[in-house]
KOLVOPA-630708 format. One record per atom (N, C-alpha, C): x, y, z. Coordinates in steps of 0.2 Angstrom, whole numbers, padded with zeros to 4 digits, always signed. Layout:
// KOLVOPA-630708
XYZ;...
***
This chain:
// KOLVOPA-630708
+1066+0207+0756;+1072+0203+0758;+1071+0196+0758;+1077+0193+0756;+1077+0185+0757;+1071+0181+0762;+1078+0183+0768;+1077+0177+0773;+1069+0176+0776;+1065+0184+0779;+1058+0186+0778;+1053+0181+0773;+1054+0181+0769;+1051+0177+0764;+1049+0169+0764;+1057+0165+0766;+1058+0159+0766;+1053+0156+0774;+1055+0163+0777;+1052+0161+0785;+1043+0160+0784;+1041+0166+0779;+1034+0165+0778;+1033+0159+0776;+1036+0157+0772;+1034+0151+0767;+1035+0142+0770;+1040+0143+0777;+1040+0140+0782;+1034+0139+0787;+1030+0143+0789;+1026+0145+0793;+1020+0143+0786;+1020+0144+0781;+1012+0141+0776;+1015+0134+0776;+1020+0130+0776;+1020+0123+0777;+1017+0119+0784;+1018+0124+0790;+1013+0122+0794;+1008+0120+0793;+1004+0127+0792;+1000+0128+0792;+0994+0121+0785;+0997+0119+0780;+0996+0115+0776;+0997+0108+0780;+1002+0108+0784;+1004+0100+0788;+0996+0101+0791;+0992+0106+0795;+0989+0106+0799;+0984+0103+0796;+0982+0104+0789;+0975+0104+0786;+0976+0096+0785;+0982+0092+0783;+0983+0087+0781;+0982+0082+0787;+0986+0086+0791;+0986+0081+0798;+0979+0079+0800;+0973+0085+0801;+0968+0085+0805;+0963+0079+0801;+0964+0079+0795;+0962+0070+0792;+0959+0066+0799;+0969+0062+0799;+0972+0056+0803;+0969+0059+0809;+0969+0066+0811;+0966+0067+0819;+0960+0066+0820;+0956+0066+0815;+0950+0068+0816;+0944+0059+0818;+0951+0054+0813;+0950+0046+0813;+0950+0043+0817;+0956+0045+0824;+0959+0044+0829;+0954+0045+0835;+0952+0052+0833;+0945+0052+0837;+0940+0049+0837;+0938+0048+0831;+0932+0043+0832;+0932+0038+0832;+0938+0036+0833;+0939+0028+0835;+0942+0027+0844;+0939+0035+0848;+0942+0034+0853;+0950+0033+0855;+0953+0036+0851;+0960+0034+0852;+0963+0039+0856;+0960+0045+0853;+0962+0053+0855;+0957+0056+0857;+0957+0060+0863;+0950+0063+0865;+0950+0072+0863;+0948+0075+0866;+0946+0081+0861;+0950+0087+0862;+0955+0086+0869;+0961+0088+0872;+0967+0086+0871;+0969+0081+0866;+0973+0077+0864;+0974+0081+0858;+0966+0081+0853;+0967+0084+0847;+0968+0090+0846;+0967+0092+0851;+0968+0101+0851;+0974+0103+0852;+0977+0098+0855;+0985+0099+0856;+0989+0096+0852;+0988+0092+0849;+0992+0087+0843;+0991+0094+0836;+0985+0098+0837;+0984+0104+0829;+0986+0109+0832;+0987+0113+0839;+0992+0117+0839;+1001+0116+0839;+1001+0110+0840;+1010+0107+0839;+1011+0108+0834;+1007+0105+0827;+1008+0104+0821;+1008+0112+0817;+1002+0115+0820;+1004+0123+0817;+1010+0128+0819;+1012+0125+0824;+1016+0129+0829;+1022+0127+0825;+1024+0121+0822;+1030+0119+0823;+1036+0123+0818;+1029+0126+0814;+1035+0131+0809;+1038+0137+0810;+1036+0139+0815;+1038+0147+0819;+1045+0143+0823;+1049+0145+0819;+1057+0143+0820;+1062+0148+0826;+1058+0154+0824;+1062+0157+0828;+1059+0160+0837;+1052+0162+0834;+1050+0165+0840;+1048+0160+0846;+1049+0160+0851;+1046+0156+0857;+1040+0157+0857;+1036+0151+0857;+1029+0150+0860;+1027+0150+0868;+1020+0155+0869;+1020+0153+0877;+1018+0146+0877;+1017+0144+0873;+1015+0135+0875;+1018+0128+0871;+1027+0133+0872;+1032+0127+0868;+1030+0121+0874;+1029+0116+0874;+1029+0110+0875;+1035+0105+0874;+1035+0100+0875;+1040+0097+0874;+1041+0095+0869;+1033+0091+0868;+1035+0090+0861;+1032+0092+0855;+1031+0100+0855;+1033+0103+0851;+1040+0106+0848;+1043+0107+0854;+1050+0107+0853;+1053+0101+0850;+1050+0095+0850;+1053+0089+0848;+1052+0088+0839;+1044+0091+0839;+1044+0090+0830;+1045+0096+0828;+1047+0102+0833;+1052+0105+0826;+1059+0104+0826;+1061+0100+0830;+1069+0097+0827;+1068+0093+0823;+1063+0089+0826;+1063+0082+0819;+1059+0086+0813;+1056+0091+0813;+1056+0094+0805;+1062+0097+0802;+1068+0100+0805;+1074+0102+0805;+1077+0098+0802;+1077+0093+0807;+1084+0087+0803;+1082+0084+0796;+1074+0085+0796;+1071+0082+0789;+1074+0084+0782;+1076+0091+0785;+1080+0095+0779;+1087+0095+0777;+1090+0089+0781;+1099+0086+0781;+1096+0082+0776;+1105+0080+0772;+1108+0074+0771;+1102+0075+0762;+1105+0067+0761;+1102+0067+0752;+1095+0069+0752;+1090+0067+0756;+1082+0066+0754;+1079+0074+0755;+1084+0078+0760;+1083+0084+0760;+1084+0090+0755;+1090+0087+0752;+1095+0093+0748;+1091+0090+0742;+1089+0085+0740;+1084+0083+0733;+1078+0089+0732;+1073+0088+0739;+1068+0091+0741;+1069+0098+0739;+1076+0101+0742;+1077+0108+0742;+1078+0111+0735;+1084+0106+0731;+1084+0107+0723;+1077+0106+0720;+1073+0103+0722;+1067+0100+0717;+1065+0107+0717;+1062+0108+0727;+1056+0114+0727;+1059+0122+0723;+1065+0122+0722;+1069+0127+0720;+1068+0127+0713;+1071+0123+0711;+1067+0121+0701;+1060+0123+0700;+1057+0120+0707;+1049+0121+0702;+1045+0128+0704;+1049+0131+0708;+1048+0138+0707;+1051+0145+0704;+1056+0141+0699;+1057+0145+0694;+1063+0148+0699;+1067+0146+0703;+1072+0150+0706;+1078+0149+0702;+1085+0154+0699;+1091+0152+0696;+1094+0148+0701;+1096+0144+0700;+1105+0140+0703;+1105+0144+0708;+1110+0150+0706;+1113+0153+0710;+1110+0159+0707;+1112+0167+0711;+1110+0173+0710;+1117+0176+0708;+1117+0175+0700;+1123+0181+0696;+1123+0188+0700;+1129+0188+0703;+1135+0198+0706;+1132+0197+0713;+1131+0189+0718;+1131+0190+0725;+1135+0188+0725;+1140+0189+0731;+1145+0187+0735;+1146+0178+0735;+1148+0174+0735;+1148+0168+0738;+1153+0164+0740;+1155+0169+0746;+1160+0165+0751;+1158+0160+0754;+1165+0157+0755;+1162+0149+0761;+1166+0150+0766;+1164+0154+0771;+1167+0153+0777;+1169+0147+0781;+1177+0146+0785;+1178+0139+0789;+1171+0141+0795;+1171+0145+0797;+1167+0145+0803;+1159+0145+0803;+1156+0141+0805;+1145+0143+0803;+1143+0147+0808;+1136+0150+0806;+1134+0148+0801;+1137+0151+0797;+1133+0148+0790;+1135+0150+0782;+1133+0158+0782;+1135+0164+0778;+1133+0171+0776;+1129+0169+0770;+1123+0173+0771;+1117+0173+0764;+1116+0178+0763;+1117+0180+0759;+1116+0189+0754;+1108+0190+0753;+1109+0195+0756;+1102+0200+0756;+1097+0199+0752;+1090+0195+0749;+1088+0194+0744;+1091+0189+0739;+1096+0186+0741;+1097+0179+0740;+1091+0174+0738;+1087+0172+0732;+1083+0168+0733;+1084+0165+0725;+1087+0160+0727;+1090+0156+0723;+1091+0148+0725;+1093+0142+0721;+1091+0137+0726;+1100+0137+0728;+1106+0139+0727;+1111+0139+0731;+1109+0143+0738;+1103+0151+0740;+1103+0153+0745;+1098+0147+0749;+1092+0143+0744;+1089+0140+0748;+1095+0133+0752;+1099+0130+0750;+1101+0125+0751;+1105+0127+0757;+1108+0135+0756;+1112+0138+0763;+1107+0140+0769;+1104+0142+0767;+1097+0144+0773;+1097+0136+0777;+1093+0132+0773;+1093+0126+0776;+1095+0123+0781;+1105+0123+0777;+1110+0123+0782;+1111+0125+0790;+1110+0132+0790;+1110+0137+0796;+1103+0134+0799;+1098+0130+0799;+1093+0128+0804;+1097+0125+0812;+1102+0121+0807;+1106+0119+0812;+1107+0123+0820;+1108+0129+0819;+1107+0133+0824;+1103+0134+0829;+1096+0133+0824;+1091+0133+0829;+1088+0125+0835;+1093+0121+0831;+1090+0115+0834;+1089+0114+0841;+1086+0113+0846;+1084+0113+0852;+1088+0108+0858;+1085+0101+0853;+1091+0095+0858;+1098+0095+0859;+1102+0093+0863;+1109+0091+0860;+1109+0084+0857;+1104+0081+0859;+1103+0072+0853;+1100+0074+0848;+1096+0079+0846;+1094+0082+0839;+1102+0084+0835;+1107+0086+0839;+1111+0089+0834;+1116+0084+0833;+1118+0080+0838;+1121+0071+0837;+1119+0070+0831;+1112+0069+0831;+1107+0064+0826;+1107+0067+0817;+1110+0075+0819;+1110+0079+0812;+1116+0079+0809;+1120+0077+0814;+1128+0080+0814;+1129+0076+0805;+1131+0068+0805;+1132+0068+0799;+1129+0070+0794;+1121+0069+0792;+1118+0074+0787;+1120+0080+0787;+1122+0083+0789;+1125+0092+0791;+1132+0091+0786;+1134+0084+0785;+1140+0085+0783;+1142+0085+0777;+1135+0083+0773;+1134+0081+0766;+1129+0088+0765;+1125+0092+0769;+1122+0097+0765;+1130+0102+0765;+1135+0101+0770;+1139+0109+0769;+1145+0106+0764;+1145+0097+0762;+1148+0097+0755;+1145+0100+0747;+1139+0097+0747;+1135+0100+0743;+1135+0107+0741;+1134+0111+0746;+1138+0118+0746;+1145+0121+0745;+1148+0116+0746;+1154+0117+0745;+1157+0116+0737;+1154+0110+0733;+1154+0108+0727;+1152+0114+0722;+1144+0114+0725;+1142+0120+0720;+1144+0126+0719;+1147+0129+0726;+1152+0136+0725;+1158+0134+0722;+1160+0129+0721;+1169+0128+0717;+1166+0128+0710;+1161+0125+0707;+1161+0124+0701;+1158+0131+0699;+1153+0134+0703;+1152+0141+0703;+1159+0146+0699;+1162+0147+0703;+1169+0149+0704;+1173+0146+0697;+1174+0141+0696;+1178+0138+0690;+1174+0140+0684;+1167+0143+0684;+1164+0149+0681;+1161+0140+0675;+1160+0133+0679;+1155+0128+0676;+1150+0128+0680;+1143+0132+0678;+1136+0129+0683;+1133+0125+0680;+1135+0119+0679;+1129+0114+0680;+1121+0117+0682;+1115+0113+0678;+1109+0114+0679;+1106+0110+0685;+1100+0111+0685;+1098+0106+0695;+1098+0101+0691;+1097+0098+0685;+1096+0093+0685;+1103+0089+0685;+1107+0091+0683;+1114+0087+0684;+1116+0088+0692;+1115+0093+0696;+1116+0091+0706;+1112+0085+0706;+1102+0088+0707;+1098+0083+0706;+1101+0074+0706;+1104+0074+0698;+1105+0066+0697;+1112+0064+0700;+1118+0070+0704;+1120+0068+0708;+1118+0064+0713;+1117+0068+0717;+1113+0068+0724;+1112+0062+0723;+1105+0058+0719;+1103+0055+0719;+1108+0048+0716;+1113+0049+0714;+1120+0045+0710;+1122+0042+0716;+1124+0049+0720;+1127+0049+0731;+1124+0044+0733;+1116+0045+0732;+1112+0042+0738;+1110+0034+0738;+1111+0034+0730;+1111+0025+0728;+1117+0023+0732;+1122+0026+0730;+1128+0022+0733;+1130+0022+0741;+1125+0026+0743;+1126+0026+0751;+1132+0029+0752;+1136+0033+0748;+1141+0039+0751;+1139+0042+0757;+1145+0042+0762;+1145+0047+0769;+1146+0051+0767;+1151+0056+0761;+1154+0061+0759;+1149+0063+0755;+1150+0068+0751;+1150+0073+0744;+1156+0075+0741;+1163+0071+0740;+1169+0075+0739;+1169+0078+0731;+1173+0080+0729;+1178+0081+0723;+1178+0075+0719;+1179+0070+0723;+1182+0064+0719;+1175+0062+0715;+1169+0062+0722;+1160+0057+0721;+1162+0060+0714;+1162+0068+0713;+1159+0073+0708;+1162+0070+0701;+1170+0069+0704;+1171+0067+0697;+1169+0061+0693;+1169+0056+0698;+1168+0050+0695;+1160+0049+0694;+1157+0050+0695;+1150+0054+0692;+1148+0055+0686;+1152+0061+0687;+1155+0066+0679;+1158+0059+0675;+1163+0055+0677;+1165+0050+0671;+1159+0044+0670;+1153+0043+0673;+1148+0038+0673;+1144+0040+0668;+1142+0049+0669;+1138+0052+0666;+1142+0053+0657;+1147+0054+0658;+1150+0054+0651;+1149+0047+0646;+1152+0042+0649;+1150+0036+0647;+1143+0034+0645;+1139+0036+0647;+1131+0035+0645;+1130+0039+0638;
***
C-alpha cells in the first residue's frame, strides 16, 4: 500500500535528522552548553518527531512544536520543489496512469490506494495539514497550503486535457513562481510561463 510506505520513509527521515543532529549535540556539550539531560531530550524529540500519527507517552511540547515546524516545512515553493525533486530522483511517474484523480472542494485530498507517484506524493504532503497540532501552526501554513492545493490543482487539469508536462517543466515553474514572489499558482502564472518558456 501507498500511504504505509511514505509513513515509513517519514519515520527513516528521523531517524537520519537524529544522526546529523547528534554532531551539533554532541559540540554543545562539550562546550557546556547542553548537559547530558538536555541531550537526551533534544535526540529523543528529533527521533520522535516523525511519528506523525501515533501519540508519544512523552509528547512534550516541544516535540509537538518540531513536528509542526517540520510539517509546514513541506508548504509553499521550497516544499513542492523538494517533493518533485525527491519524486524524480527516485524514479516515481508524474502521475499513476488508470487512478482516479478527482479534486474534491472539500480536504482532505483522496489518494488512491498504492498511489506512489510524485502527483500522490505532493497530495499526501497536502493532507499533513490535518495533522498539525497548533492553531498558530495552521495560521502560519494557511497561505503555503494555498500554493501546494494550487499546484495540485494545475497538475490534475493539464492531467485531464491529456498535456503532462515532465518534473522538469513543474520544477522550472515552481521555481519561475518562486523568483517572482507569486501568492498564487493560477492558470494565468501557467500560462504566462508557458509564453516565457516559448520565447527562449
Amino acid at each position: 500500500a501507498g500511504r504505509p510506505i511514505k509513513l515509513c520513509q517519514h519515520r527513516k527521515h528521523a531517524v537520519l535528522s537524529v544522526y546529523e543532529a547528534n554532531k551539533k549535540i554532541n559540540e554543545l556539550k562539550k562546550t557546556g552548553l547542553l548537559d547530558s539531560e538536555r541531550c537526551r531530550e533534544l535526540r529523543y524529540i528529533i527521533h520522535m518527531h516523525g511519528d506523525l500519527l501515533s501519540g508519544s507517552p512523552r509528547e512534550t511540547k516541544s516535540l509537538k512544536i518540531l513536528k509542526d515546524a517540520d510539517m509546514i516545512d513541506s508548504f509553499g515553493p521550497t516544499g513542492i520543489l523538494r517533493n518533485l525533486s525527491h519524486s524524480k530522483r527516485d524514479g516515481m511517474p508524474l502521475w499513476a496512469p488508470g487512478l482516479t484523480i478527482d479534486f474534491p472542494k472539500n480536504r482532505p485530498l483522496t489518494i488512491p490506494e498504492g498511489d506512489e507517484s510524485g502527483l500522490g506524493n505532493l497530495q499526501f504532503v497536502y493532507n499533513f495539514q490535518t495533522l498539525l497540532i497548533f492553531e498558530n501552526s495552521r495560521k502560519l501554513a494557511e497561505p503555503q497550503l494555498v500554493l501546494n492545493r494550487d499546484i495540485l490543482y494545475l497538475l490534475r487539469q493539464e492531467i485531464r486535457r491529456g498535456n503532462i508536462p515532465n518534473y522538469e517543466f513543474w520544477i522550472q515553474f515552481v521555481n519561475w513562481a518562486k523568483e517572482k514572489g507569486l501568492k498564487r499558482f493560477l492558470r494565468t502564472n501557467l500560462e504566462k510561463f508557458q509564453q516565457c518558456v516559448s520565447k527562449e
